[in-house]
C-alpha positions as CSV (number, residue, x, y, z in Angstrom):
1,X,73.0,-40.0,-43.5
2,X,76.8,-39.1,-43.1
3,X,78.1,-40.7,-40.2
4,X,74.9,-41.7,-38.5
5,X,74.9,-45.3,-36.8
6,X,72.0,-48.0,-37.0
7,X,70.5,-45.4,-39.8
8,X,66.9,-47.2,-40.2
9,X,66.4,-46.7,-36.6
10,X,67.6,-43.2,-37.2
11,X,65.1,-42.5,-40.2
12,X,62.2,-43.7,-37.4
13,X,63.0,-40.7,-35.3
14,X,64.7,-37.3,-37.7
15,X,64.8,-36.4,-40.8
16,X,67.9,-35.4,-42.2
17,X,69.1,-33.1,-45.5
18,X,71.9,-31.6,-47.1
19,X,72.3,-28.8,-48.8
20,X,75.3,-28.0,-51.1
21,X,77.6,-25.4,-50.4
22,X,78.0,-22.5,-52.7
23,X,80.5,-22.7,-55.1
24,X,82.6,-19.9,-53.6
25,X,82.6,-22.3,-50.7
26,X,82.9,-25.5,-51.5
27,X,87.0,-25.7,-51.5
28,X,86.3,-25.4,-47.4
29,X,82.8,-26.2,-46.7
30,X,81.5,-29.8,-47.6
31,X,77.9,-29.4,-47.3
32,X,75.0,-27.2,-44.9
33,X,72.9,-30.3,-43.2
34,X,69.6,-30.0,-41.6
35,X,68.1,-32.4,-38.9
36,X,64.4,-31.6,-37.9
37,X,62.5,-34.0,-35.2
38,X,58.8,-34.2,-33.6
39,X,59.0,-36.8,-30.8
40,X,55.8,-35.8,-29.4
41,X,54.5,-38.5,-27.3
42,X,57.5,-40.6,-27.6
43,X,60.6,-41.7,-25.7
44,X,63.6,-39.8,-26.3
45,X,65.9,-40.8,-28.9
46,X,69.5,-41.4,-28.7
47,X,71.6,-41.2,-32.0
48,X,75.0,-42.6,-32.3
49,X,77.2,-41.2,-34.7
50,X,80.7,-41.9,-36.1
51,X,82.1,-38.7,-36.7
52,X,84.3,-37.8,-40.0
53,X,87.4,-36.1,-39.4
54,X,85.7,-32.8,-40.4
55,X,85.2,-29.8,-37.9
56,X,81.6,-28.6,-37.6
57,X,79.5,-25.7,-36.9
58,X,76.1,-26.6,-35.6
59,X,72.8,-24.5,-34.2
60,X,70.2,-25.4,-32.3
61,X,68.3,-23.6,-29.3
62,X,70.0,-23.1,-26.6
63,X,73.2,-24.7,-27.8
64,X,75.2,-23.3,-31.0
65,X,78.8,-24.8,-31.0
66,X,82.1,-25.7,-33.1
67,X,82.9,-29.0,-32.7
68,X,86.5,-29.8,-33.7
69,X,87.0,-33.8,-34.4
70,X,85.9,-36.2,-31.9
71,X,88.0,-39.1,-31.8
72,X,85.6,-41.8,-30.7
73,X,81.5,-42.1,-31.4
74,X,79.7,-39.7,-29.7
75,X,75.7,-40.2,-28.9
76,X,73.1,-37.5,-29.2
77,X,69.9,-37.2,-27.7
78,X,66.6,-35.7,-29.2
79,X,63.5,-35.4,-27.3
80,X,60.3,-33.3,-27.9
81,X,60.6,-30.9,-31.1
82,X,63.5,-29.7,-32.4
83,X,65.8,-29.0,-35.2
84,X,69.9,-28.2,-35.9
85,X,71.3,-26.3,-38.8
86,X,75.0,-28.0,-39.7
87,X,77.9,-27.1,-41.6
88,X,80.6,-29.7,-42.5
89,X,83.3,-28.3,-43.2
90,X,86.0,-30.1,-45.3
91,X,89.1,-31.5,-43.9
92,X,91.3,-28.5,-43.8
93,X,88.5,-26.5,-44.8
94,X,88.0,-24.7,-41.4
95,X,91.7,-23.9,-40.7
96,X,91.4,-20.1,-42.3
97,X,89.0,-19.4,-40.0
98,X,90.9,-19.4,-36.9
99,X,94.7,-18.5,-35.4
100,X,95.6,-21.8,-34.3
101,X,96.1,-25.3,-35.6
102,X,93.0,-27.5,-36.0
103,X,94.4,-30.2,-33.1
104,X,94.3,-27.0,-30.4
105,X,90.0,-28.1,-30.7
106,X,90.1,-31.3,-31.5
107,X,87.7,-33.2,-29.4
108,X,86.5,-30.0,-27.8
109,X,82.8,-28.6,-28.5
110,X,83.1,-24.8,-28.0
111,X,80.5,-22.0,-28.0
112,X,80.1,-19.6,-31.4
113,X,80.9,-17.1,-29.8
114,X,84.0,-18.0,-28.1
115,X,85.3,-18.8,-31.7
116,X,84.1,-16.1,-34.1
117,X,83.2,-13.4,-30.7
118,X,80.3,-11.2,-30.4
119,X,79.8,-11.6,-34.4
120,X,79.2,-15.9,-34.0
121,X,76.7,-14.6,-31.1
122,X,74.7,-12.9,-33.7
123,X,74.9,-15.4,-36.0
124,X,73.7,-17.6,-34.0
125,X,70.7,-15.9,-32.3
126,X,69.6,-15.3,-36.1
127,X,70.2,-19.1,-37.4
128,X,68.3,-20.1,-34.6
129,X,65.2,-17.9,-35.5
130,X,65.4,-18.4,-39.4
131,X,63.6,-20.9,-41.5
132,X,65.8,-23.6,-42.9
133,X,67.0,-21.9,-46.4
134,X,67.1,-18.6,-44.8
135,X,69.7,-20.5,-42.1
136,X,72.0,-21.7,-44.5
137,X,71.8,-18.6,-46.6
138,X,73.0,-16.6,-43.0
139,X,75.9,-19.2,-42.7
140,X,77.6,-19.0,-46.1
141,X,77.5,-15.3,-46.0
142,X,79.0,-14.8,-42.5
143,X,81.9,-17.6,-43.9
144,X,82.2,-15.8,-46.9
145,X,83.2,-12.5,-45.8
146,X,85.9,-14.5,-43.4
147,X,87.9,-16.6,-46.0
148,X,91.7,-16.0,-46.9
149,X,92.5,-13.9,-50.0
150,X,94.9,-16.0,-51.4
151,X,95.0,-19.8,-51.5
152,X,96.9,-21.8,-49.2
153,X,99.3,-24.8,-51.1
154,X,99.3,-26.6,-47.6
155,X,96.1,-26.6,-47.4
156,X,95.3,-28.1,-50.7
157,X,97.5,-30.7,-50.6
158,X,96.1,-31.7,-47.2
159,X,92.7,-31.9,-48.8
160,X,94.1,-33.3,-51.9
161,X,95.6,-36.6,-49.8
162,X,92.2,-36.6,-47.5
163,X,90.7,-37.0,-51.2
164,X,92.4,-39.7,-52.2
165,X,91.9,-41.7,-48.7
166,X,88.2,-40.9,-49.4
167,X,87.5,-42.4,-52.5
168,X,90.0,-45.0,-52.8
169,X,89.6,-47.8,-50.3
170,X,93.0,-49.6,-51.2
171,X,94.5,-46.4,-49.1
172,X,95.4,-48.4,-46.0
173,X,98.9,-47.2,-45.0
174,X,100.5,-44.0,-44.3
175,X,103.6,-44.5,-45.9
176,X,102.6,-45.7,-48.9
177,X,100.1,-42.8,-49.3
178,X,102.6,-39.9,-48.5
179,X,105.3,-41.2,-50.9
180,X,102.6,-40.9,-53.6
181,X,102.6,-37.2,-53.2
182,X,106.2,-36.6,-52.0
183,X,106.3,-36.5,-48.3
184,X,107.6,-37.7,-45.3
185,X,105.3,-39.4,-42.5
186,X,106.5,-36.8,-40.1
187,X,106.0,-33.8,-42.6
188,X,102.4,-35.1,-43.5
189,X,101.9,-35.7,-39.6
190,X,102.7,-32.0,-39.2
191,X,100.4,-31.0,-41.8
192,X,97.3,-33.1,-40.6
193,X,97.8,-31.8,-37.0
194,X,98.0,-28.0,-38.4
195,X,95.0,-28.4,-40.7
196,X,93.2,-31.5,-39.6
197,X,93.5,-32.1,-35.9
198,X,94.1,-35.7,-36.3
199,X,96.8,-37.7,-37.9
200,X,96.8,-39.2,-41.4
201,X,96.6,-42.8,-39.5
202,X,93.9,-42.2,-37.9
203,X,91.9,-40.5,-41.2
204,X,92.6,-43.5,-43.0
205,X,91.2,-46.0,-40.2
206,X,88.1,-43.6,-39.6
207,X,87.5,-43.8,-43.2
208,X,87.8,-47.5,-43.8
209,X,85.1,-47.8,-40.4
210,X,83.1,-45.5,-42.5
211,X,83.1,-48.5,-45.3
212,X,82.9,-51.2,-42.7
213,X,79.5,-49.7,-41.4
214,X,78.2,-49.2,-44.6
215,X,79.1,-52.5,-46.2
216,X,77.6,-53.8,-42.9
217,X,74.2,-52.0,-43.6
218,X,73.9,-53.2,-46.9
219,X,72.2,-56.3,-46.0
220,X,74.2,-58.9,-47.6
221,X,75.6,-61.4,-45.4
222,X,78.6,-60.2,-44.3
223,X,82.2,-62.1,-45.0
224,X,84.7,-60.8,-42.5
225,X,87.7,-62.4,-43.8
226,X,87.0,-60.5,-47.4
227,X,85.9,-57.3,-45.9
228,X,89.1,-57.4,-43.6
229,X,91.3,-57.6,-46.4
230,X,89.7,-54.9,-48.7
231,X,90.2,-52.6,-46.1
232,X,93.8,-53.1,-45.5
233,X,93.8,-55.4,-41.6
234,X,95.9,-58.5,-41.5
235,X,92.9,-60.2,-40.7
236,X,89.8,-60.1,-39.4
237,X,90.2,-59.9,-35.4
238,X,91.7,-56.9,-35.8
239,X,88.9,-55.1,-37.9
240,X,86.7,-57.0,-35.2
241,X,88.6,-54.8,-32.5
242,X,89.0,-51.7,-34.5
243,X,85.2,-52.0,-35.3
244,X,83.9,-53.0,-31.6
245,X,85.8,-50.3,-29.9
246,X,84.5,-47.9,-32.1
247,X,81.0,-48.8,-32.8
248,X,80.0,-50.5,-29.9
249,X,79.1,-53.8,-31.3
250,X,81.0,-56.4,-33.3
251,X,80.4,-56.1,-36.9
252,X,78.8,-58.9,-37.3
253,X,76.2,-58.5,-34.8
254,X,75.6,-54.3,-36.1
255,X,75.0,-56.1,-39.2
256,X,72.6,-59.0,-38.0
257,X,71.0,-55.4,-36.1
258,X,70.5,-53.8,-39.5
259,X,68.8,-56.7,-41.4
């Protein structure tokens, strides 16, 4: 589950599924995602999550929303019955969609409607009502009929560098990564602000969380000196900080938590 903290308390109170993007879609849209709950005769549940640097659309009664990129953890709670229809969309990905750079909503949850107008308002009542495939079917054609014409070079290359943060974890400083593809640090700041919302810095340090709280969940002991250095901090007091001020907990103790 993308982004979900203490996940096997998680899979105790929603279930949660993705659903790929159509291919006309997938160069801005990284997957649909469906969470569906029945806490009937239970407490509430509160769900941490450590958000990607990914905008996202979401749907639910009585709250449909873009959420541009929260910096820090955010906690949701589910009660009763109840489900939300996602879409994630890729770094960059949501930037054709509206007429201002992606840091104007970062950390800001604002209606549909006051995004995409009387248009998201319909969407939205219609999400709400439709079963799950019939949701997501709603979603990509309203998308659909709003992407650009022609491709956007920026925008690749932005998602091109996001790439390369994502699936290579030696990617631990900014100017080692933009001299790879030819840029300056205050060119690619320019370009993650425009099409991001957050700098490259910080997409690099969210990421290498992201491996920190998996690696954590695994249920090997954890070595903090090794997982420190794989992930680029001078030792491991600062991934300790970095990793407490985002998650909560020490990493060692979210991992004693997930054994």
């Amino acid at each position: 589950m993308p982004g979900i903290l203490h996940p096997r308390e998680a899979e105790r109170a929603f279930r949660f599924r993705d659903v790929p993007a159509a291919p006309g879609l997938a160069p801005f849209v990284a997957h649909h995602w469906i969470v569906a709950w029945d806490l009937r005769g239970r407490e509430p549940h509160d769900q941490q999550v450590l958000p990607y640097p990914s905008v996202n659309v979401t749907f639910t009664a009585g709250r449909c929303r873009v959420a541009g990129v929260p910096k820090g953890r955010f906690t949701e709670r589910i009660a009763g019955t109840g489900r939300v229809v996602g879409v994630r969309f890729r770094p960059g990905g949501f930037r054709p969609l509206i007429d201002s750079p992606v840091a104007a909503i970062t950390d800001r949850f604002l209606p549909v409607d006051a995004v995409f107008g009387p248009a998201g308002r319909r969407l939205a009542d219609a999400v709400v009502a439709a079963g799950d495939n019939e949701a997501v079917a709603l979603v990509e054609e309203f998308l659909a009929a709003r992407l650009p014409a022609r491709p956007d070079a920026d925008a690749d290359l932005v998602a091109a560098i996001v790439d390369r943060i994502v699936t290579d974890p030696a990617v631990t400083r900014v100017d080692r990564l933009v001299a790879d593809v030819g840029l300056g640090i205050r060119r690619a700041q320019r370009l993650f602000n425009e099409y991001v919302g957050v700098g490259p810095k910080w997409v690099i340090r969210r990421y290498r969380l992201h491996d920190a709280a998996a690696r954590a969940t695994g249920g090997d002991d954890l070595d903090l000196v090794r997982l420190a250095a794989d992930l680029g901090y001078s030792d491991q007091a600062h991934l300790t900080r970095d990793f407490t001020a985002m998650v909560g907990v020490p990493p060692a103790r979210y991992a004693r938590a997930q054994r």
